[in-house]
C-alpha positions, 0 to 999 in steps of 0.5 A: 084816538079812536073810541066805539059807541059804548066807550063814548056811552061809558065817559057819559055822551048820549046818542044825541051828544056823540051825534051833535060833536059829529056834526060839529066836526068834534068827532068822526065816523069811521064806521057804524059804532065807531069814532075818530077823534081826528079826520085822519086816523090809523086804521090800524088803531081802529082794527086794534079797537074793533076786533081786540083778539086780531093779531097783527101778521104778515106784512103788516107786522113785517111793516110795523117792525120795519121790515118791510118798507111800503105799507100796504092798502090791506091789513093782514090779520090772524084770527082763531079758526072759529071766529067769526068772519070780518067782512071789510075791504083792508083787513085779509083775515087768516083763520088760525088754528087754536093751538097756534094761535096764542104762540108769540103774540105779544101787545106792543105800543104802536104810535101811540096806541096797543095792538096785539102782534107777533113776535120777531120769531113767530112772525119769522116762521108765519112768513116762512109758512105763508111764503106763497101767499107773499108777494116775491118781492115781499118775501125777499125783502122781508127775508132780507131784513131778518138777515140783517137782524139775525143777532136780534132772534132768540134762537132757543125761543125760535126753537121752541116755537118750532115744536108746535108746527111740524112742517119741515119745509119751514124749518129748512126754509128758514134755515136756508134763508138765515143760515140758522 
């Protein structure tokens, strides 16, 4: 379980406590303000605790979806376009439009632990959308697995979703490629 300094402050650790269970192996610095009870944590339970208002997109939702069978040493994230930047070597970070941003996110529990991620429909037009900035093989094998899935896509919600992006491209893209 990951936890940050004020969660372990508010179950009534001190700094002198939290240090000592580092020291004893007890618990785990991921990074400054945040801990691990486990050595081997997700870091995508540590994304989920430290940046709250990250979306989960792309190819790591495709992942955890099981869309896409590798994992990939980075986390694609989506954030709104005023945010402040992340700087962190796994996360890539995607600055959304505000508008944008709220549409199909849902929170779903992911071994064990919430993230906040898109759903089926929107991920499906962010993948059409971002086709350029997914690898070839990525984008197939993606595209690939939504086939397979297709009975699973609410066509109405995937419609309405499509009202707030006008760009025909991704309408033809994904109409192309699922025959919908």
């Amino acid at each position: 379980m990951v936890y940050s300094y004020k969660d372990l402050n508010k179950k009534g650790y001190s700094d002198y406590q939290i240090k000592r269970m580092v020291r004893e192996k007890k618990l785990y610095l991921i990074k400054k303000g945040s801990y691990s009870t486990v050595k081997n944590f997700n870091y995508l339970e540590y994304i989920a605790r430290k940046h709250p208002n990250a979306v989960i997109t792309l190819e790591s939702a495709s992942y955890c979806y099981g869309l896409l069978r590798e994992e990939k040493d980075f986390y694609r994230i989506a954030t709104k376009q005023k945010d402040r930047k992340i700087h962190d070597e796994k996360i890539k970070q995607i600055f959304m439009t505000d508008s944008l941003y709220h549409i199909g996110i849902q929170v779903i529990t992911y071994k064990g632990f919430q993230i906040k991620i898109y759903d089926l429909e929107r991920l499906l037009i962010e993948v059409a959308r971002n086709k350029i900035v997914l690898s070839y093989d990525d984008y197939h094998e993606i595209m690939d697995s939504y086939r397979k899935i297709s009975r699973l896509i609410k066509k109405e919600k995937l419609n309405e979703y499509m009202k707030y992006f006008k760009d025909e491209k991704v309408k033809q893209r994904i109409k192309q490629e699922l025959a919908i």
